[in-house]
Z-matrix of the N, CA and C atoms (Angstrom, degrees):
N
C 1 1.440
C 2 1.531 1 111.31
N 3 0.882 2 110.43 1 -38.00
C 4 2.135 3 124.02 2 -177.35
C 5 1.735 4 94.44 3 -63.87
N 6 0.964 5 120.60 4 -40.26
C 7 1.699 6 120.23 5 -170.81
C 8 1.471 7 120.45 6 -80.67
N 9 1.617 8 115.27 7 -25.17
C 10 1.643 9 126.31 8 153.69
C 11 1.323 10 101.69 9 -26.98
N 12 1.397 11 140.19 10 -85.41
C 13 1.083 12 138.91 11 -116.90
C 14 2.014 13 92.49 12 -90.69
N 15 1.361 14 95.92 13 -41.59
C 16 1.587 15 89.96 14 177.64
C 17 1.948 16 106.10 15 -63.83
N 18 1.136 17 111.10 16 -49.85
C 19 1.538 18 110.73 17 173.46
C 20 1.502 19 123.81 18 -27.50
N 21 1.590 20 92.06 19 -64.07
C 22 1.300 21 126.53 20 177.08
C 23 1.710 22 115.17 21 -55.15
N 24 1.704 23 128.62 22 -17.26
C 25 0.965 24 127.83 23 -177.25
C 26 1.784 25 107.57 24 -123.16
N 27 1.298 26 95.62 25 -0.12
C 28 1.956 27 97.66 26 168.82
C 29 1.397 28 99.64 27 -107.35
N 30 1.439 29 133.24 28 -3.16
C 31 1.599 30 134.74 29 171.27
C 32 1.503 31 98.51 30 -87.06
N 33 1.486 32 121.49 31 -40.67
C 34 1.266 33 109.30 32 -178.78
C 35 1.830 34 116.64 33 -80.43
N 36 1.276 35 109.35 34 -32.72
C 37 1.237 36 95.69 35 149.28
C 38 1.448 37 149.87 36 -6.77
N 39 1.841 38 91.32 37 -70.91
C 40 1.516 39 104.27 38 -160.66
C 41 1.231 40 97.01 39 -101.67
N 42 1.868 41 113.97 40 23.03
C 43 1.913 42 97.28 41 172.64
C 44 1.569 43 129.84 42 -64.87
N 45 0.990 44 121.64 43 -2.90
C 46 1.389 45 151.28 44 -178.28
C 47 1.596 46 115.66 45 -65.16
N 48 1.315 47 105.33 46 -37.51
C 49 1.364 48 122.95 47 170.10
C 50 1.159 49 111.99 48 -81.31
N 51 1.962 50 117.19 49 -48.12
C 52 1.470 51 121.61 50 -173.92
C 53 1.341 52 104.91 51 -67.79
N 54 0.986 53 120.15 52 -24.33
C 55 2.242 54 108.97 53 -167.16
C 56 1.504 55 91.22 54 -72.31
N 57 1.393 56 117.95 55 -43.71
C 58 1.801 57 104.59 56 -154.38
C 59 2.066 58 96.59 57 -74.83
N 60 1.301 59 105.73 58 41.09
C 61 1.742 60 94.40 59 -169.50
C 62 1.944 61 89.22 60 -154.83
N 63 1.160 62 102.39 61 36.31
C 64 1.868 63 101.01 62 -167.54
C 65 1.545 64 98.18 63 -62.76
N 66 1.251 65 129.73 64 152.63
C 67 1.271 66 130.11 65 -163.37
C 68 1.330 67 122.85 66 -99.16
N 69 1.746 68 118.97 67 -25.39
C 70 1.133 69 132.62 68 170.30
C 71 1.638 70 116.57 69 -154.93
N 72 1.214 71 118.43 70 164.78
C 73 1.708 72 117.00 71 -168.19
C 74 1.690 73 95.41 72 -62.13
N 75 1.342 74 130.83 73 -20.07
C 76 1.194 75 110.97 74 175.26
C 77 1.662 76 135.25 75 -50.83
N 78 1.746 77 83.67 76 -46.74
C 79 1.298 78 99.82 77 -175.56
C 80 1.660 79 128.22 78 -52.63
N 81 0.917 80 118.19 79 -172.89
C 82 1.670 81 115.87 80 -173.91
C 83 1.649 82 113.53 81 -148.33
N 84 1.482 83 120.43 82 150.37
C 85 1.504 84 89.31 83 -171.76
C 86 1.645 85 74.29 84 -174.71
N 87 1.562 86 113.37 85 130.72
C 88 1.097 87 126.92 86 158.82
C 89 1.406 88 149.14 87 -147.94
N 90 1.661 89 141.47 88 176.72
C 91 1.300 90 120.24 89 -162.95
C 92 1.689 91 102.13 90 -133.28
N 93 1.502 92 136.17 91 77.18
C 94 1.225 93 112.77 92 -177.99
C 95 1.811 94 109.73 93 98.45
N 96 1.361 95 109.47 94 1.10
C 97 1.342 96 118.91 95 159.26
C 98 1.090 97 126.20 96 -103.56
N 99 1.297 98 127.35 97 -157.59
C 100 1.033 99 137.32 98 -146.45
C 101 1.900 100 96.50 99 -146.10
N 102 1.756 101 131.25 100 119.70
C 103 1.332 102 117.74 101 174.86
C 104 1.388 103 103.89 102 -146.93
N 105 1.866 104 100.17 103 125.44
C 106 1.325 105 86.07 104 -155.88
C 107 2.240 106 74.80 105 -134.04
N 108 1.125 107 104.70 106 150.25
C 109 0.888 108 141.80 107 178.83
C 110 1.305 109 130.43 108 -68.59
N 111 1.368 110 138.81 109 46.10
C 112 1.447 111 170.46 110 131.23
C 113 2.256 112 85.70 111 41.76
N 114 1.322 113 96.54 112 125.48
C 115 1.639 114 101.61 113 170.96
C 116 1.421 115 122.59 114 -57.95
N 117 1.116 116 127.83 115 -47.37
C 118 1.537 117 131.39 116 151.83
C 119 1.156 118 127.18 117 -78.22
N 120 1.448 119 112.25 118 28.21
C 121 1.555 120 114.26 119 176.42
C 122 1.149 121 113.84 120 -128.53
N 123 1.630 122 118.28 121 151.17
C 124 1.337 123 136.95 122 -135.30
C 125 2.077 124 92.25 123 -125.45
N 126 0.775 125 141.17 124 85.06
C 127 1.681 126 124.64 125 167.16
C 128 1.341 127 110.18 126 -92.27
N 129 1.369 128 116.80 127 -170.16
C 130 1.552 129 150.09 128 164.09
C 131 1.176 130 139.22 129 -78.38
N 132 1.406 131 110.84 130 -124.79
C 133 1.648 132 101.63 131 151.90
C 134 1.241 133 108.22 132 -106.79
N 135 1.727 134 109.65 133 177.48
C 136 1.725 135 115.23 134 -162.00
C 137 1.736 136 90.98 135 -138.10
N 138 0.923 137 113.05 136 149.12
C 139 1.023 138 118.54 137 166.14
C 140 1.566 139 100.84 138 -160.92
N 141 1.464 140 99.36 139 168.96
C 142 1.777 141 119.61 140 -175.25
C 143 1.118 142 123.02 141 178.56
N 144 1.390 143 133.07 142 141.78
C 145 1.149 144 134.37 143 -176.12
C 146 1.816 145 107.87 144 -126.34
N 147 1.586 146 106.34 145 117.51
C 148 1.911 147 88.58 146 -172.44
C 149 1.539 148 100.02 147 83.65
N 150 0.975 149 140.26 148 30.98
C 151 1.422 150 121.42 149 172.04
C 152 1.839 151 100.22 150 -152.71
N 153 1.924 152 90.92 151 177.14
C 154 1.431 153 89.94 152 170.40
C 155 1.451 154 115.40 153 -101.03
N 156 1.031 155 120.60 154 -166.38
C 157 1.625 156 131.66 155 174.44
C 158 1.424 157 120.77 156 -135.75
N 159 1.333 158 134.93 157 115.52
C 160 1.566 159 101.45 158 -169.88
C 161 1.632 160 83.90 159 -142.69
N 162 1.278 161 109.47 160 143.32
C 163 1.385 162 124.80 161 -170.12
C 164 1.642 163 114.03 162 -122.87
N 165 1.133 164 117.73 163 84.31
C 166 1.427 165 129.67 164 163.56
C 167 1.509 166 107.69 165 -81.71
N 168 1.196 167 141.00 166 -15.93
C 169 1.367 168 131.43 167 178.86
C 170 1.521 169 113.08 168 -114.10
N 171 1.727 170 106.89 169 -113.81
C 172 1.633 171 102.59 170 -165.58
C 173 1.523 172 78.41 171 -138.48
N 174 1.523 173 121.85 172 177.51
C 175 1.385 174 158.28 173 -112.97
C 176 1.250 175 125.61 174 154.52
N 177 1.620 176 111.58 175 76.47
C 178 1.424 177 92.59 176 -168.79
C 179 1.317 178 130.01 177 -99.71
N 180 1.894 179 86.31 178 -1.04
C 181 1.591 180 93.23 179 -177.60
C 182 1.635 181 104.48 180 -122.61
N 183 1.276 182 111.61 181 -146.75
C 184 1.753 183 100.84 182 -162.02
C 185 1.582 184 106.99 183 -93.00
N 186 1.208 185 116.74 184 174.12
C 187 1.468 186 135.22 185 -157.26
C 188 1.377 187 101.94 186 -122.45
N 189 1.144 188 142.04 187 98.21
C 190 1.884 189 144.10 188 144.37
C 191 1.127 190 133.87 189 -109.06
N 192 1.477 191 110.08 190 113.06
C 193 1.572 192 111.08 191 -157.32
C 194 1.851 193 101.28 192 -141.39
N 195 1.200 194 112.56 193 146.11
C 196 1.306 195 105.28 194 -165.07
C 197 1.971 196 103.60 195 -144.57
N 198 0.995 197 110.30 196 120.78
C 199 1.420 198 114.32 197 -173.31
C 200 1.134 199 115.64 198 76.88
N 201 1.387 200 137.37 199 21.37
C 202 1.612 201 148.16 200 -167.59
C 203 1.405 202 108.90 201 -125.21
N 204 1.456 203 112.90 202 -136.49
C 205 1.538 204 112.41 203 -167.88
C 206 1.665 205 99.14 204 177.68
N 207 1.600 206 98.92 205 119.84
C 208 1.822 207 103.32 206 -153.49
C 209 1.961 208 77.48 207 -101.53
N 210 1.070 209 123.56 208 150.86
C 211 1.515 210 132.03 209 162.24
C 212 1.788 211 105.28 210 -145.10
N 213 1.494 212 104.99 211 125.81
C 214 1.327 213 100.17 212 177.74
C 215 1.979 214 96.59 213 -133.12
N 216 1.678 215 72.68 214 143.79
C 217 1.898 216 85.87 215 -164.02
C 218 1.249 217 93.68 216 -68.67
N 219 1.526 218 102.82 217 -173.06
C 220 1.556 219 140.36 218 -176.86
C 221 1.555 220 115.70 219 -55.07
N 222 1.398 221 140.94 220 92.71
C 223 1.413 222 104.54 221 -148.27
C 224 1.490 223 137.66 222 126.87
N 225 1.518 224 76.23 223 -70.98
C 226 1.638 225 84.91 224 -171.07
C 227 1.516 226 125.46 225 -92.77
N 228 1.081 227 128.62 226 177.96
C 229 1.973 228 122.14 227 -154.46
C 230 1.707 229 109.36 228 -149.31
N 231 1.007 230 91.67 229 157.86
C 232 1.372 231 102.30 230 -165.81
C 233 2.011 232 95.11 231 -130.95
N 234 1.035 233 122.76 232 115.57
C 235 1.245 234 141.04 233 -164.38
C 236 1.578 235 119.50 234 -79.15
N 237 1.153 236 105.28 235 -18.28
C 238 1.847 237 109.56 236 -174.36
C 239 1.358 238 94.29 237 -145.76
N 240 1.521 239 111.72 238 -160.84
C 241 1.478 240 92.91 239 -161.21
C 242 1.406 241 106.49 240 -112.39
N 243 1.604 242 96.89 241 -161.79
C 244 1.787 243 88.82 242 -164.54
C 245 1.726 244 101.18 243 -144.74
N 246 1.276 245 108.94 244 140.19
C 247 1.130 246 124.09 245 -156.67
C 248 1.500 247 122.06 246 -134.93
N 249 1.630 248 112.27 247 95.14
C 250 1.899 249 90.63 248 -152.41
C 251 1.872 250 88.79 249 -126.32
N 252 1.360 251 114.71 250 161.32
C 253 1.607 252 119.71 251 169.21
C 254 1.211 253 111.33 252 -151.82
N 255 1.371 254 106.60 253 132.33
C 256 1.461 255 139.79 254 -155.72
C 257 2.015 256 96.87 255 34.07
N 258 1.222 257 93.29 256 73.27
C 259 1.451 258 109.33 257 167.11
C 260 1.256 259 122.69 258 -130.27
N 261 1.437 260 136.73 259 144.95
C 262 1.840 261 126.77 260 160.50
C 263 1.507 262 106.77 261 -83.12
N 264 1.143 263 103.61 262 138.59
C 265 1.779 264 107.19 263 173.06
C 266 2.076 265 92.99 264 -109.17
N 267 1.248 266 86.02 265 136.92
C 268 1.873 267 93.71 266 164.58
C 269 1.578 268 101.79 267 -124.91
N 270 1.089 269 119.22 268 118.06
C 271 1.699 270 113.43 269 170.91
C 272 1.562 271 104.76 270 -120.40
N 273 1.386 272 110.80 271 100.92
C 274 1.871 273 103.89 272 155.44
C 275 1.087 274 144.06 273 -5.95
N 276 0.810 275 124.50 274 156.05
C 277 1.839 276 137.44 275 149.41
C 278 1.700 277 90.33 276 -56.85
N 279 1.796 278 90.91 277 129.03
C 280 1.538 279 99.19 278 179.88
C 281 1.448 280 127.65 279 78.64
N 282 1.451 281 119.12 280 -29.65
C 283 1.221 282 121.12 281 155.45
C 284 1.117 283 130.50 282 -38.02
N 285 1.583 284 131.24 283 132.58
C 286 1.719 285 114.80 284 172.91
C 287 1.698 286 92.52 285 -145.21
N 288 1.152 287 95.96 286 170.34
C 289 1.770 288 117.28 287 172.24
C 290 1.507 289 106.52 288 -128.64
N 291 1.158 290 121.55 289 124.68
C 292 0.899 291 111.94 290 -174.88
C 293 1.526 292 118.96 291 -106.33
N 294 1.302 293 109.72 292 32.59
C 295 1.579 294 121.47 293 169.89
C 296 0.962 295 107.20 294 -136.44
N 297 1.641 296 137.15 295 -157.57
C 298 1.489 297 146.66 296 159.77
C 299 1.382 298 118.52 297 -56.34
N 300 1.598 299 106.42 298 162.44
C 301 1.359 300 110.22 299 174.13
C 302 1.223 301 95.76 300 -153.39
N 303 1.953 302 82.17 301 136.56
C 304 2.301 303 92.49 302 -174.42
C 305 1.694 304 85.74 303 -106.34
N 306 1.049 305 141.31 304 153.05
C 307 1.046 306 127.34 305 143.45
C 308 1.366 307 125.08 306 -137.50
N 309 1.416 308 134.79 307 111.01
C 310 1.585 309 142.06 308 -149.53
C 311 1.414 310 114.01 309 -119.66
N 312 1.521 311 122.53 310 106.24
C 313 1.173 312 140.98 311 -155.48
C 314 1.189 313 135.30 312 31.42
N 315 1.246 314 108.79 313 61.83
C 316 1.794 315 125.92 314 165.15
C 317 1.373 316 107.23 315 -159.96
N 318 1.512 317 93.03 316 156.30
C 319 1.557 318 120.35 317 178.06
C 320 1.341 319 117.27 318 -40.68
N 321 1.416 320 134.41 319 126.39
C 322 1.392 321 132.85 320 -179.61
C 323 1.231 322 79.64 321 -121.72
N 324 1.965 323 109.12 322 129.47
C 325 1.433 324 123.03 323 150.08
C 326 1.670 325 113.69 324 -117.98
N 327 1.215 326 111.16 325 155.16
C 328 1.671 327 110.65 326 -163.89
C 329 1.278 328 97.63 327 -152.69
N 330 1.484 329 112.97 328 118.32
C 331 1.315 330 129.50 329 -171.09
C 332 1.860 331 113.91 330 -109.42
N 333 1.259 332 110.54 331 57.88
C 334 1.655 333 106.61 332 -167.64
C 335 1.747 334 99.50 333 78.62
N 336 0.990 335 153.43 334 25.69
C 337 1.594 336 133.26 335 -147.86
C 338 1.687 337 81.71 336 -126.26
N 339 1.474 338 97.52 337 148.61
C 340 1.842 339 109.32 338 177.00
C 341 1.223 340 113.25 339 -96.44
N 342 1.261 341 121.96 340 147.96
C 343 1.247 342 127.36 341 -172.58
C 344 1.776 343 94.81 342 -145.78
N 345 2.008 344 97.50 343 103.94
C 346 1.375 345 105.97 344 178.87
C 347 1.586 346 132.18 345 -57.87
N 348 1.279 347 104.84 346 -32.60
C 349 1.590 348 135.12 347 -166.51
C 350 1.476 349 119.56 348 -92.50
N 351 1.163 350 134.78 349 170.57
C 352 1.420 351 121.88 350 170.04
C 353 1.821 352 110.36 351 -71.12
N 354 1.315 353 98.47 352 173.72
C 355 1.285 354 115.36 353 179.71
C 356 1.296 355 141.26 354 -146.95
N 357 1.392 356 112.58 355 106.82
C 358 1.651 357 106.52 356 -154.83
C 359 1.452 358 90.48 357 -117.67
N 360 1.414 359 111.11 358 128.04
C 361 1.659 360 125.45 359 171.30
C 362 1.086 361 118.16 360 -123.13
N 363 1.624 362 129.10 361 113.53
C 364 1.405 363 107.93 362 141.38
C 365 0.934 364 118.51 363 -135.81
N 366 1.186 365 108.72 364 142.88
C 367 2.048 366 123.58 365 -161.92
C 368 1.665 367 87.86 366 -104.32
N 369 1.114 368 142.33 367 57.65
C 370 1.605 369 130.77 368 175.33
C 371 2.094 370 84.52 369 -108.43
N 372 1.365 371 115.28 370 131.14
C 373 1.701 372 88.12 371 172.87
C 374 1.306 373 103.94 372 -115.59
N 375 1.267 374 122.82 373 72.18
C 376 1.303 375 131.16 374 161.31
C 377 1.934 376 90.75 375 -104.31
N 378 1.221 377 118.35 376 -8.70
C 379 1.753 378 105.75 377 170.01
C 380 1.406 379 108.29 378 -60.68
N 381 1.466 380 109.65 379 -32.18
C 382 1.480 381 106.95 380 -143.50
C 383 1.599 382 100.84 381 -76.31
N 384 1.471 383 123.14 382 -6.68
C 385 1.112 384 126.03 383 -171.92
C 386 1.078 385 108.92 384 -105.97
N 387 1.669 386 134.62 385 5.17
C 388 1.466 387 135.92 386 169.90
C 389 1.401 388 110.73 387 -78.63
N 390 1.419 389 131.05 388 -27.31
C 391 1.422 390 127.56 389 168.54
C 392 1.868 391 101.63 390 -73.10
N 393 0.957 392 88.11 391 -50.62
C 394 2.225 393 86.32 392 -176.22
C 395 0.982 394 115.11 393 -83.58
N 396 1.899 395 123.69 394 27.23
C 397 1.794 396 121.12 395 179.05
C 398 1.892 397 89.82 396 -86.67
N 399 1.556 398 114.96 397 -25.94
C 400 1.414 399 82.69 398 172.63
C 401 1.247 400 143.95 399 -103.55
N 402 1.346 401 107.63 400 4.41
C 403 1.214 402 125.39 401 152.75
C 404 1.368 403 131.71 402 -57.23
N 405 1.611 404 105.74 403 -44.06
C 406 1.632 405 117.57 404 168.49
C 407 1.389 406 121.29 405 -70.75
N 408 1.463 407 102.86 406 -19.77
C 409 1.826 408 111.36 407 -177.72
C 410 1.580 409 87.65 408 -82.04
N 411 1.518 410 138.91 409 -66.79
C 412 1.269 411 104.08 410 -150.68
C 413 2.198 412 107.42 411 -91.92
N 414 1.464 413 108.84 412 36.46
C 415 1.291 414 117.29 413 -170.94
C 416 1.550 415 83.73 414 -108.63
N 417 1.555 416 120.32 415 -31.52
C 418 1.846 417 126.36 416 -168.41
C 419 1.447 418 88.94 417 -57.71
N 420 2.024 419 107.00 418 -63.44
C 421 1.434 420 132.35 419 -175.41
C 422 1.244 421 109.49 420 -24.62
N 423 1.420 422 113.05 421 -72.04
C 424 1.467 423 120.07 422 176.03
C 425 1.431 424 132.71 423 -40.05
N 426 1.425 425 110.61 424 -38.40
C 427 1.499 426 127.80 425 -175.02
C 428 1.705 427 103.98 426 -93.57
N 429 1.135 428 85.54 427 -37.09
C 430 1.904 429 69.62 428 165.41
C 431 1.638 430 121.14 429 -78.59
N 432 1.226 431 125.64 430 -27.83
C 433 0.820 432 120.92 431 170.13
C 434 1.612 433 126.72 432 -67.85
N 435 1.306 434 118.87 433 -45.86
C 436 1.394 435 141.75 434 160.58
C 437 1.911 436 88.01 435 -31.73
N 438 1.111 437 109.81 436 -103.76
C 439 1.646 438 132.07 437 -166.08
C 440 1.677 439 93.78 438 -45.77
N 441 1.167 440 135.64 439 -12.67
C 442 1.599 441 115.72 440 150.94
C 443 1.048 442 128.31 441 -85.34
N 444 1.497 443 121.41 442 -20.26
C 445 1.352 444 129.00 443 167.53
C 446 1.832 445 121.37 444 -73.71
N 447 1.411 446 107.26 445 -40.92
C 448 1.269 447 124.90 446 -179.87
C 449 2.517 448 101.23 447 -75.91
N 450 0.952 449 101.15 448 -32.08
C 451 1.151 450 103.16 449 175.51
C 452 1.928 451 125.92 450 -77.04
N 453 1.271 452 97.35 451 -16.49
C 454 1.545 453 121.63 452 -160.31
C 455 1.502 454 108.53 453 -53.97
N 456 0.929 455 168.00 454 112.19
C 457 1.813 456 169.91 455 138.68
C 458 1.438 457 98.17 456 -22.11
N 459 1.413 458 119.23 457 135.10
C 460 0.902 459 109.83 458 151.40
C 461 1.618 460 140.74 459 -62.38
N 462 1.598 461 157.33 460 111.91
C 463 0.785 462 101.71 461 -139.22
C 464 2.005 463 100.28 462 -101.21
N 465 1.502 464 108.34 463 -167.08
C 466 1.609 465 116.08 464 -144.92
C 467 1.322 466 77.46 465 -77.20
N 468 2.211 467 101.42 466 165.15
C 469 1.460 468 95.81 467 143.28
C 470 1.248 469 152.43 468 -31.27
N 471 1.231 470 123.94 469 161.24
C 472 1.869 471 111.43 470 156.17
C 473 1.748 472 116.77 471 -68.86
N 474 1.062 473 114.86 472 145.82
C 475 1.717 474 98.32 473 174.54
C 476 1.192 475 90.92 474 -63.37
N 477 1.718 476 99.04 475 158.91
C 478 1.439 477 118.62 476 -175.40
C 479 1.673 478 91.45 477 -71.13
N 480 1.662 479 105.14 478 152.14
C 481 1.309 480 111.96 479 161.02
C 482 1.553 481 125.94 480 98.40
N 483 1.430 482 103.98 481 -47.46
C 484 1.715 483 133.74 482 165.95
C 485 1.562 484 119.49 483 -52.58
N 486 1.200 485 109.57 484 -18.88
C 487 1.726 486 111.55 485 161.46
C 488 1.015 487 125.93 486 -116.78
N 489 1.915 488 113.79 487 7.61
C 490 1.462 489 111.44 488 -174.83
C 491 1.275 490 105.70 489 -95.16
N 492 1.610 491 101.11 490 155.91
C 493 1.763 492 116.43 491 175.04
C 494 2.057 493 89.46 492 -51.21
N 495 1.626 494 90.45 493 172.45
C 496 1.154 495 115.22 494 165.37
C 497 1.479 496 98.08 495 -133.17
């Protein structure tokens, strides 16, 4: 159970790879948009990176969304499971999932809504900075190095005399 949430945040990771490979016209998959889920409409899987999600219809396959914001109406269901980082989930009255849910640093709100599957949450977002500690470590690297070079003295002459032959 302790290893979900790390799983759950190296899958969201690599969604970037999964959208450019969507499996059928059902599916859904986006970068910095917006995909929202038509009331009489039926999709696949969803995925997104940077975007929202909004579910007025059905979902029959799984949900991965990362830096966005999943909202599922009154009602309506999401069929496989769902998998979000540094995201808020809002699920309705009547809402259900009918698989698991990882969810890694964002707000989970739950309005009466079922959730078939297990469920591991934590909204603390000090996660969200365990994927970007190495990016920020060698961005620290950089800036320290920069500001020691830019800070540096030149240093003085030699005293006169002290390096000459005799």
């Amino acid at each position: 159970m302790r290893r979900l949430p790390i799983l759950a945040a190296v899958s969201l990771l690599s969604i970037s790879a999964v959208m450019a490979h969507a499996r059928s016209s059902e599916d859904r998959a986006g970068v910095g948009n917006q995909i929202i889920v038509g009331e009489n409409e039926t999709v696949g899987d969803v995925a997104c990176v940077f975007c929202n999600v909004v579910v007025h219809g059905r979902v029959t396959g799984d949900v991965a969304i990362a830096f966005g914001k999943l909202q599922v109406d009154e009602g309506k269901s999401i069929s496989g499971d769902v998998a979000a980082f540094a995201t808020p989930i809002t699920l309705e009255e009547g809402a259900s999932i009918g698989g698991d849910l990882a969810a890694v640093g964002g707000n989970f709100t739950e309005k009466g809504a079922t959730i078939h599957g297990d469920r591991v949450i934590s909204s603390s977002p000090l996660w969200v900075l365990i994927p970007l500690a190495p990016i920020l470590f060698f961005a620290g690297l950089i800036w320290l190095l920069i500001t020691t070079i830019r800070n540096r003295t030149p240093m003085p002459p030699p005293y006169p005399g002290r390096y000459q032959r005799m």
